[in-house]
C-alpha positions in Angstrom: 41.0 69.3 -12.6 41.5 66.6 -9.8 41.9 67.7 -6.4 45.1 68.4 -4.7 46.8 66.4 -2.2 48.4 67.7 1.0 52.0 69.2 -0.1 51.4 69.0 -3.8 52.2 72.4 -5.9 49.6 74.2 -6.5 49.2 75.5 -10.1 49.8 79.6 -10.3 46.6 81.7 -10.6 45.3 85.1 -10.3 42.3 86.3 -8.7 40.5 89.6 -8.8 40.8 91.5 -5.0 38.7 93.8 -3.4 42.1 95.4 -3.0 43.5 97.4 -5.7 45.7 94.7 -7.4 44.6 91.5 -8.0 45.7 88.4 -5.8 48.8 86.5 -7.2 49.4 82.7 -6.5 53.0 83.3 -7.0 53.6 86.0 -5.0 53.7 84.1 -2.3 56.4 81.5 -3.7 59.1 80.2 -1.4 56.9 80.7 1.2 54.3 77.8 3.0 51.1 79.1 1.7 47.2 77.6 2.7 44.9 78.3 0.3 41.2 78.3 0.9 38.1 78.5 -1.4 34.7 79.6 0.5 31.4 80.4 -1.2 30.3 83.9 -0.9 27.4 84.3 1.4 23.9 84.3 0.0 25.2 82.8 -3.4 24.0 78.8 -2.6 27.0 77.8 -3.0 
């Protein structure tokens, strides 16, 4: 998948949390919304 520009939509997805639901793209639709990946420490990533 090609990276996303500034503004673009972002495709829904779901993550698993360390919360007790998991993490829902689209529940934060309507809203302005930054969204950033960061490797877990220790993983080299």
């Amino acid at each position: 998948m090609p990276a996303l520009q500034p503004g673009t939509q972002a495709p829904d997805f779901s993550l698993a949390s360390h919360l007790d639901k998991p993490f829902a793209l689209n529940s934060f639709k309507g809203r302005r919304t930054v969204v950033a990946f960061m490797p877990f420490a220790f993983t080299g990533g």
